[in-house]
C-alpha positions in Angstrom: -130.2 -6.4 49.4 -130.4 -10.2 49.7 -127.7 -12.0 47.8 -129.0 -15.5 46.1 -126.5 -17.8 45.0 -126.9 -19.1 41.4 -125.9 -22.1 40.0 -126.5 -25.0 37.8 -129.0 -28.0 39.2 -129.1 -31.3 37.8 -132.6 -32.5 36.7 -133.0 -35.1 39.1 -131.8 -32.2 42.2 -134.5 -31.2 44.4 -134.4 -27.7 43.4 -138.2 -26.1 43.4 -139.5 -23.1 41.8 -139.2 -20.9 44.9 -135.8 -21.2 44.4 -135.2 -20.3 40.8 -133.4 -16.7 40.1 -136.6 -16.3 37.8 -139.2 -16.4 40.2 -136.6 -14.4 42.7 -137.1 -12.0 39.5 -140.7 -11.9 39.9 -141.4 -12.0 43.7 -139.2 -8.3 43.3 -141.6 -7.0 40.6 -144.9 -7.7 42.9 -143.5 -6.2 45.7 -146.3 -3.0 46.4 -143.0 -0.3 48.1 -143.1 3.1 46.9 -140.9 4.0 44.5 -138.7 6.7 46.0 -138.5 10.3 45.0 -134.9 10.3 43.9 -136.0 6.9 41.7 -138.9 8.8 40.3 -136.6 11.9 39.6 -134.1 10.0 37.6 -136.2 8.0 36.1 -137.8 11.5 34.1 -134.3 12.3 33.8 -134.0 8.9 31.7 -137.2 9.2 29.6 -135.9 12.6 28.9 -132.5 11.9 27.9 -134.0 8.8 25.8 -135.4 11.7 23.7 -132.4 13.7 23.2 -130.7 11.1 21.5 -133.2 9.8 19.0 -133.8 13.1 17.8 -130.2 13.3 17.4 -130.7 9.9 15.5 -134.3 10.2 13.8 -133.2 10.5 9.9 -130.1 7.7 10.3 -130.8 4.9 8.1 -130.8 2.1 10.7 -133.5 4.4 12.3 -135.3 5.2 9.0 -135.9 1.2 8.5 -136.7 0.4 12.2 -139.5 2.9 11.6 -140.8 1.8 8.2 -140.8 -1.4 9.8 -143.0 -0.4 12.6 -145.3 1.8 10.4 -146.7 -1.0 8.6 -148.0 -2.5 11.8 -151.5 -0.9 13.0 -152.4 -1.8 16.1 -154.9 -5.2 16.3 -157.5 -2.9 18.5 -158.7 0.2 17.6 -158.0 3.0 19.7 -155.5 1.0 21.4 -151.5 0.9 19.9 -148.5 2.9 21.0 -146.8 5.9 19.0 -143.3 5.8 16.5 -140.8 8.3 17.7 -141.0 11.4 14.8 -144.1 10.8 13.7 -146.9 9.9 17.1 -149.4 7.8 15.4 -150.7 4.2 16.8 -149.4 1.2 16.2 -148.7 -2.2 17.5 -147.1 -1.8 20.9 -144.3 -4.6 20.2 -143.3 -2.7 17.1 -143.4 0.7 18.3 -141.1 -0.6 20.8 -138.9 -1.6 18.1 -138.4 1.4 16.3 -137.8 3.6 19.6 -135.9 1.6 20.6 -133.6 1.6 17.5 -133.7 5.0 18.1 -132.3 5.3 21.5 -129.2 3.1 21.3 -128.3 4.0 17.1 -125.8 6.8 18.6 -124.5 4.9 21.5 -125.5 8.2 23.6 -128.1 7.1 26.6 -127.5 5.6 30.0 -124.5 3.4 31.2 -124.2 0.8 34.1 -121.0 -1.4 33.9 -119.7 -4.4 36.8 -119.5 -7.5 36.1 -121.5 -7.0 32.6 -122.2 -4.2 30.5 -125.6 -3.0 30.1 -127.8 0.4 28.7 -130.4 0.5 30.8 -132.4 2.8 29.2 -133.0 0.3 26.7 -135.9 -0.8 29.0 -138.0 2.5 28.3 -139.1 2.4 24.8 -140.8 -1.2 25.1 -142.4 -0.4 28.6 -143.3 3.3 27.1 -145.3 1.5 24.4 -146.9 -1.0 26.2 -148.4 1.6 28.9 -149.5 3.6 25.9 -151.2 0.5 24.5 -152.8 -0.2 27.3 -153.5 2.9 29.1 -151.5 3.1 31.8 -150.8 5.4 33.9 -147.8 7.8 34.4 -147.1 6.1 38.1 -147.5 2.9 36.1 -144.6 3.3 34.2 -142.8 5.1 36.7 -143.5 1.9 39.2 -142.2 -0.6 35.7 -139.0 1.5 35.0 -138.1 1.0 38.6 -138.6 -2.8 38.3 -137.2 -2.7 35.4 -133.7 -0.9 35.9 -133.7 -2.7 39.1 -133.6 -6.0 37.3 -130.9 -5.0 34.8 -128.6 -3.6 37.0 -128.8 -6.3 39.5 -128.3 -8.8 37.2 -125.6 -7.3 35.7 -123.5 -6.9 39.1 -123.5 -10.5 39.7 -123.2 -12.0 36.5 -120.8 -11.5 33.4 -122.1 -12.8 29.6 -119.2 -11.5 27.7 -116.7 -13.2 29.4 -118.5 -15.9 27.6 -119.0 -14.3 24.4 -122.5 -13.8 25.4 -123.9 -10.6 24.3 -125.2 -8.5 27.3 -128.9 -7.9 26.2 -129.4 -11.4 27.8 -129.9 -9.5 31.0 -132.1 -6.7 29.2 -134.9 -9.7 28.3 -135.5 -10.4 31.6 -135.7 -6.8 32.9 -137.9 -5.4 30.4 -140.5 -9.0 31.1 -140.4 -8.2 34.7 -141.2 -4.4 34.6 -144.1 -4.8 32.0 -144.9 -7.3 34.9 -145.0 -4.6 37.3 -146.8 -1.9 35.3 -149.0 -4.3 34.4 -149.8 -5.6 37.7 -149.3 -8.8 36.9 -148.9 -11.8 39.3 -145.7 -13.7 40.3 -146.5 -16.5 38.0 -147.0 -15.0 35.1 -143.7 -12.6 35.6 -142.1 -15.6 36.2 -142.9 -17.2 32.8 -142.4 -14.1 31.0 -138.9 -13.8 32.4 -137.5 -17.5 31.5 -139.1 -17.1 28.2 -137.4 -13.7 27.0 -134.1 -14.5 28.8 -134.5 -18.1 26.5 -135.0 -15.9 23.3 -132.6 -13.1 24.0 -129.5 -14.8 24.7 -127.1 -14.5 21.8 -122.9 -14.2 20.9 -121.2 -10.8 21.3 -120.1 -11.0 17.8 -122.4 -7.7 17.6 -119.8 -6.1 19.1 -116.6 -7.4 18.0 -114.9 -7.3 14.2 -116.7 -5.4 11.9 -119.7 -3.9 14.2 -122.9 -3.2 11.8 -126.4 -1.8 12.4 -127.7 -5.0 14.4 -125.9 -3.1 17.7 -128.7 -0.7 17.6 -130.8 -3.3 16.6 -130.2 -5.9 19.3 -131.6 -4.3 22.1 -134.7 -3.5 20.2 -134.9 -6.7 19.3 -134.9 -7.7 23.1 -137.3 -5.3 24.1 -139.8 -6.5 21.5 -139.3 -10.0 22.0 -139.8 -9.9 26.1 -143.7 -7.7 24.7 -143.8 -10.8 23.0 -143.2 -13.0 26.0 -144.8 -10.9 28.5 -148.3 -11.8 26.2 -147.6 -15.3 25.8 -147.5 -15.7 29.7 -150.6 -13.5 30.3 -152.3 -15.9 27.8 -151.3 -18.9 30.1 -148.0 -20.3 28.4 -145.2 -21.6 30.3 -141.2 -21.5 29.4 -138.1 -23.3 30.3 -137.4 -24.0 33.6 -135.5 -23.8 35.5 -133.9 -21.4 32.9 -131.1 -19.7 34.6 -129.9 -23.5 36.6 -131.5 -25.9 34.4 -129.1 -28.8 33.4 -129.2 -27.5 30.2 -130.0 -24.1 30.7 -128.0 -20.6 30.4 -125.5 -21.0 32.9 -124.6 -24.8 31.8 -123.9 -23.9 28.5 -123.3 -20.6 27.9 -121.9 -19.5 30.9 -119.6 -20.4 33.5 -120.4 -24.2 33.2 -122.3 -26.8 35.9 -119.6 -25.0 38.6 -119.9 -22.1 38.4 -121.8 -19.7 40.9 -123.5 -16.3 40.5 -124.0 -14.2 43.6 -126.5 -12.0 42.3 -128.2 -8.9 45.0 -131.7 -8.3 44.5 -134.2 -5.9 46.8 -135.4 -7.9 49.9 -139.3 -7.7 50.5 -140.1 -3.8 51.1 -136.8 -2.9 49.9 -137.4 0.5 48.1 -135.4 -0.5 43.9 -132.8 2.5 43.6 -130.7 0.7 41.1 -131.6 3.1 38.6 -129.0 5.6 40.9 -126.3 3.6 40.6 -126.5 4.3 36.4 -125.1 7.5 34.8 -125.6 8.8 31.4 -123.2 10.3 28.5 -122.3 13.5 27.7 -120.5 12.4 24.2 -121.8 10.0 21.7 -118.8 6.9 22.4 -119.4 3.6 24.1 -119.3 4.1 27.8 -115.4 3.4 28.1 -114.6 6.0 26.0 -116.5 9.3 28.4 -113.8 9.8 30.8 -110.6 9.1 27.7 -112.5 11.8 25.9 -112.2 14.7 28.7 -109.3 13.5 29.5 -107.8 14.2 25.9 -109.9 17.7 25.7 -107.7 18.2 29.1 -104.1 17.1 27.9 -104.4 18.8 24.6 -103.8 22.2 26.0 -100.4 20.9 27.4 -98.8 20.0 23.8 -97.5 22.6 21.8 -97.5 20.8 18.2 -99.7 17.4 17.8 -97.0 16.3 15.2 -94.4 15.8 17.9 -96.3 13.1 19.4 -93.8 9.9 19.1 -96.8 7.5 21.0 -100.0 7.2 23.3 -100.0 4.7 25.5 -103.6 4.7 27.3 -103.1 2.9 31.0 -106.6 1.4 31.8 -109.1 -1.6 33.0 -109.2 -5.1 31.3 -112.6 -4.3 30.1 -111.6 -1.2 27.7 -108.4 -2.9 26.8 -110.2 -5.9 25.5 -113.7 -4.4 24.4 -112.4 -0.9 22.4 -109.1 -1.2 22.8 -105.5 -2.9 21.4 -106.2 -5.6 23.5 -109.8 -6.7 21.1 -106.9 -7.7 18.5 -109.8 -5.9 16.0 -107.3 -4.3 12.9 -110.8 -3.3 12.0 -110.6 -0.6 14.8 -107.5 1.4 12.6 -109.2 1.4 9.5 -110.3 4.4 8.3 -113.4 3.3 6.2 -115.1 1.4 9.1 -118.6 1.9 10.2 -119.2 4.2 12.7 -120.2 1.4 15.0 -116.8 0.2 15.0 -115.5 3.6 15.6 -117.3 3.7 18.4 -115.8 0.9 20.2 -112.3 2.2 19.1 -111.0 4.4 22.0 -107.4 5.0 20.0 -109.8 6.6 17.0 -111.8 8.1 19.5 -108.8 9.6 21.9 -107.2 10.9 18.9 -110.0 12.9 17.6 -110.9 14.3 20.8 -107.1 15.6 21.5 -107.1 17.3 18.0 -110.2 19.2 17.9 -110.9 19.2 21.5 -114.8 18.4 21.1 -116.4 15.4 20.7 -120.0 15.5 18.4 -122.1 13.0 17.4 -122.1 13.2 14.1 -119.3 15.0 12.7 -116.4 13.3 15.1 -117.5 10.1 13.3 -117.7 11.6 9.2 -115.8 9.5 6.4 -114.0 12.7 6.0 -113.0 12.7 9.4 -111.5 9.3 9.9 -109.8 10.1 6.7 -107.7 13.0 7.6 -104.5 11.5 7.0 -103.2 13.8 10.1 -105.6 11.9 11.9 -104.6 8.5 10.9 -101.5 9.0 11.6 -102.0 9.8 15.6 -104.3 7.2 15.6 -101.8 5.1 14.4 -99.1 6.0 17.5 -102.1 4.9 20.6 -102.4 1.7 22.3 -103.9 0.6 25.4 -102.6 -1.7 27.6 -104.2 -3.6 30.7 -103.2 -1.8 34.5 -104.5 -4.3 37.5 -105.6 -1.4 39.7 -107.9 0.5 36.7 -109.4 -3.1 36.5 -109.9 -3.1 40.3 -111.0 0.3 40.5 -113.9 -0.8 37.3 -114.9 -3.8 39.3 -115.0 -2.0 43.2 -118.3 -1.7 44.8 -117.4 1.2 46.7 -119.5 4.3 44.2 -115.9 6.8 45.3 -113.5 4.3 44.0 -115.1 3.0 41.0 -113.8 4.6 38.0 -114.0 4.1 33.7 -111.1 6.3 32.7 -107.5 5.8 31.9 -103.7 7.5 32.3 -102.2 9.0 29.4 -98.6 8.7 28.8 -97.8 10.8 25.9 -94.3 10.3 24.7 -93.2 13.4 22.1 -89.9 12.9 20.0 -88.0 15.1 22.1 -88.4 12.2 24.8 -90.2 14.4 27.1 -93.1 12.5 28.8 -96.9 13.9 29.3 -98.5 12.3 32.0 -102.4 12.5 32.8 -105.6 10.3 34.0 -109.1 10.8 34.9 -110.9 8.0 36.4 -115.0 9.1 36.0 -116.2 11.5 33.1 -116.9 14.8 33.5 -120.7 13.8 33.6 -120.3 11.4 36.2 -121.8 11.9 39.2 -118.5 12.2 41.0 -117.1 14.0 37.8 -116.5 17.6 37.3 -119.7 18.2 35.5 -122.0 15.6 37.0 -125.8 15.6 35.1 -128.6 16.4 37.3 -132.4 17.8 35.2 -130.9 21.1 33.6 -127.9 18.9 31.7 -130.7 16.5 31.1 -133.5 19.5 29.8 -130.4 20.7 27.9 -129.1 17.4 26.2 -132.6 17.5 24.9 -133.3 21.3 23.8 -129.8 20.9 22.2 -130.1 17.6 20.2 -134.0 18.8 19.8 -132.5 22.0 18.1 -134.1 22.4 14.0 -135.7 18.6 14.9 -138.9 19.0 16.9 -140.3 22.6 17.2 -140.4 24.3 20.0 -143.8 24.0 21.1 -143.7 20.0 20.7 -140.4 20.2 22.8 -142.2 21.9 25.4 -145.2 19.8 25.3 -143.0 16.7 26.2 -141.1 18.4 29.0 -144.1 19.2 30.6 -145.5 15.8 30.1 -142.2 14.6 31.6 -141.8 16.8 34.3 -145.8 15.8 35.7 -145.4 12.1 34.7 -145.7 11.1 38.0 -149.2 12.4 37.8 -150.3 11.5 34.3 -153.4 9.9 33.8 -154.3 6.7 31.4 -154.4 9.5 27.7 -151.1 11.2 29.1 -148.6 9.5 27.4 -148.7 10.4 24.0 -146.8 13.4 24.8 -143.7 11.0 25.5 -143.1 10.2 21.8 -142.5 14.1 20.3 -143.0 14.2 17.0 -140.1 15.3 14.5 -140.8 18.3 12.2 -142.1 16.7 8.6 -139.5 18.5 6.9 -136.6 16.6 9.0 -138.6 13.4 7.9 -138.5 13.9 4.3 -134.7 14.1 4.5 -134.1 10.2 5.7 -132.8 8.1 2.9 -134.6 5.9 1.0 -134.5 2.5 1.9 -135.1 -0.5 0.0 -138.8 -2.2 0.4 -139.3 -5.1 2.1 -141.5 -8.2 3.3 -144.0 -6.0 4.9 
C-alpha cells in the first residue's frame, strides 16, 4: 500500500492534478491486476448476503416506497434498464439502484468495516448491480467494480474520520461507488476522476441521520449516494467536469467540513499492480443491530446463563470504545435511546435496549427483538433502565489498532445484582467475526439467505440466484438478471399502502 498524505492547498499553491486524492482514486480503478480468488470469493459472499437481508426487508414501508418510487421509472432505452429487488422487471438503472439499495441497509444487517470512519460497504453493490445490468456487463465486470469499489471505501475510511465532524459517513461511499462503476465500465482516469469529485461534492452531508430521533432517511442515505454517484458517473462520461481539487481545495471538504486547512489525512491506497483485498478486511452480521452492537449481543446470550433471576440485577455497566459510547451508547446524551415508543432506527443505535433484550430472551431477531410490544414490556424497561456504557481507553485502542488479532468491537460487562455480588464478562469480536467463535465463510452466507429467503422467494427462484452467484465469475452480458430474485406476489400484496406521490 502507498500512503498519500492529504491536506488542504491554497488556490494559489502549486498543487497539480496528479496530486489530488481524486485522481489517486482513479489511477487505482484503471489499474488492469487480477482480482484475487479470495476477493472474488467474498465478494459472492457479499452479493449473497445483500439478498438475505432485503428479503428480510422487502414488505417494510421504507422499502415499499423506495420501490414505488423506482417502478415508475422505465428505463430511457428499450431493452436496456436494471431490475427492482421483489419484483425483476427493467427500469432505469439509477433508480433501481435506489430501491435495492433501500433494501439492503433498511435492517441494519449487511457488511461492516469500522477505523477511523464507519462505513457498510455493501452499500456499493446495488448501484454497480444495476448499472452492469443496464449496460450489459459482464459477471467479471462487476466482480472487477466491487473490488474497486470496496477497495475505495475501506481505504478511505482507514485514513479519514467524517463523524468526528458531524459528517455523515456515506461521504466516503460517493466516491467508491463513482470509482467502481469506473472500473466495470472501463472507463479512463479522467473521467473516474470527475466522477469521483462530483459524487463526493453531492454526497457529503451532517450525521444528524444518525443521532436524536433516527427516521427512515438511514436506510435512505446510502441509496441516495449510490444513485447520485450513477448520476455522476454519466455526467463525467458525457464530458462534465467537478470541483477541484475537491478533497484539498481552499474551500473544499477538508477545509470546511473536516479537520480544517491543518489538518492531514494519511490515507493507504493499492500501489500500481497491487492486487485490492480490502473487501477481506470487512465482516458481516449475524443479528440485525448496528455493527457495535454484534459482539454486546453474544456477549449477553453468554452471561445470561450465569444469573439466576434477571430481577436481581441492581445495574449494567457496559466497559467499551469511544466510538460505541458516543454513537449507541450513554455517552450520545440521546434520552431518545430509553424511550420505549422510538423508531426502530433508534433502537438500533441503542446498545442498553439492545443488551437488555438479548440477556432476556437470549436471541436476537430482526423483526420481533425490535416490536412496539417488545420495547414495551415494562420488565424490559426497567433493565434497560439499570445499563450504561462508559468509555475504557484500551477498547478504544483495541477499535482503532491495525493489527486484524487485536482489533476488537465488543465490550466487558459488569453486572452488579442487589446482593452486591459482581458478574464479570467481555468479548471483543462477535461470534461472526472472522476471529470469532462462529466466523461466516459461504454456508453461513447460503444460510443467512435460505433462512431470511424462507416463505419470501420460492425455492426454485432461491436456487436460480445461488447458482447465478456461485458462477458469477463466469456470467456472460444476459446473466445478471438472476441477481435481483424475485419475491413471491403474495409477500408483495401484503406491503402497506403508501401515500401517492410526485411521480
Amino acid at each position: 500500500m502507498i500512503i498519500h498524505s492529504v491536506r488542504t492547498h491554497r488556490s494559489a499553491e502549486e498543487f497539480p492534478q496528479s496530486e489530488h486524492l481524486a485522481q489517486k482514486i482513479a489511477e487505482v480503478a484503471v489499474d488492469p491486476v487480477a482480482v484475487p480468488a479470495d476477493t472474488r470469493d467474498m465478494v459472492i459472499n457479499r452479493i449473497i448476503d445483500n439478498a438475505a437481508v432485503s428479503a428480510a426487508s422487502v414488505i417494510r414501508r421504507p422499502v415499499t416506497t423506495a420501490r414505488a418510487q423506482a417502478l415508475a421509472h422505465p428505463p430511457a432505452v428499450e431493452n436496456n434498464g436494471a431490475g427492482v429487488f421483489g419484483v425483476g422487471g427493467s427500469y432505469s438503472p439509477e433508480w433501481a439502484a435506489w430501491a435495492n439499495g433501500v433494501a439492503v441497509r433498511e435492517l441494519d444487517f449487511h457488511d461492516t468495516f469500522l477505523a477511523a470512519e464507519y462505513s457498510h460497504p455493501g452499500d456499493n453493490i446495488p448501484p454497480l448491480v444495476a448499472v452492469a445490468q443496464h449496460v450489459g456487463a459482464t459477471g467479471a465486470d462487476l466482480i472487477r467494480g466491487l473490488a474497486t469499489a470496496y477497495e475505495i471505501q475501506i481505504d478511505l475510511v482507514r485514513g479519514m474520520s467524517l463523524h468526528e465532524h458531524k459528517i455523515d459517513h456515506v461521504a466516503h461511499l460517493g466516491p467508491s461507488v463513482a470509482a467502481g462503476l469506473g472500473t466495470m465500465l472501463h472507463l479512463d482516469a479522467e473521467t473516474i476522476y470527475q466522477a469521483v469529485g462530483q459524487a463526493l461534492h453531492l454526497t457529503t452531508a451532517t450525521r444528524q441521520s444518525r443521532k436524536g430521533l433516527i427516521s427512515s432517511w438511514k436506510a435512505y442515505a446510502p441509496a441516495h449516494a449510490g444513485k447520485i454517484a450513477i448520476e455522476a458517473v454519466d455526467r463525467a462520461m458525457r464530458g462534465e467536469g467537478s470541483p477541484a481539487p475537491i478533497w484539498e481545495g481552499e474551500d473544499g471538504v477538508i477545509a470546511w467540513m473536516l479537520g480544517g486547512a491543518d489538518k492531514v489525512y494519511e490515507i493507504p491506497l493499492p500501489g500500481p499492480g497491487e492486487a485490492k483485498r480490502a473487501i477481506l478486511d470487512s465482516y458481516t452480521k449475524e443479528h440485525s443491530a448496528e455493527y457495535q452492537s454484534q459482539a454486546p449481543i453474544d456477549l449477553a446470550r453468554r452471561m445470561r446463563e450465569r444469573i439466576a433471576n434477571l430481577d436481581d440485577i441492581e445495574s449494567i455497566v457496559l466497559h467499551t470504545s469511544h466510538h460505541t459510547h458516543v454513537v449507541i451508547g450513554t455517552g450520545s446524551n440521546d434520552p431518545q435511546k430509553f424511550d420505549p415508543s422510538a423508531s426502530r432506527e433508534t433502537l438500533d443505535h441503542s446498545v442498553m435496549y439492545i443488551f437488555a433484550v438479548a440477556l432476556q430472551d437470549g436471541t436476537w431477531h430482526h423483526e420481533s427483538s425490535y416490536a412496539p410490544e417488545r420495547a414495551n414490556r415494562p420488565d424490559t424497561i426497567e433493565l434497560w433502565r439499570k445499563i450504561s456504557t462508559v468509555e475504557d481507553p484500551e477498547w478504544t485502542r483495541r477499535y482503532h489498532s491495525t493489527d486484524p488479532a487485536e482489533k476488537a468491537f465488543g465490550a466487558k460487562a459488569v453486572i452488579t445484582l442487589r446482593s452486591g455480588e459482581v458478574i464479570t464478562d467481555e468479548l471483543a469480536v462477535a461470534d461472526a467475526h472472522p476471529l470469532g467463535a462462529r466466523p461466516f465463510a459461504r454456508a453461513q452466507y447460503e444460510a443467512k439467505f435460505v433462512t431470511m429467503a424462507d416463505g419470501v422467494v420460492d425455492v426454485a427462484e432461491q436456487q436460480r440466484f445461488l447458482t447465478a452467484a456461485h458462477g458469477l465469475a463466469e456470467l456472460g452480458t444476459d446473466g445478471l438478471d438472476a441477481l435481483v430474485p424475485r419475491v413471491q406476489p403474495v409477500v408483495l400484496d401484503k406491503a402497506p399502502t403508501i401515500g401517492s406521490g410526485i411521480f
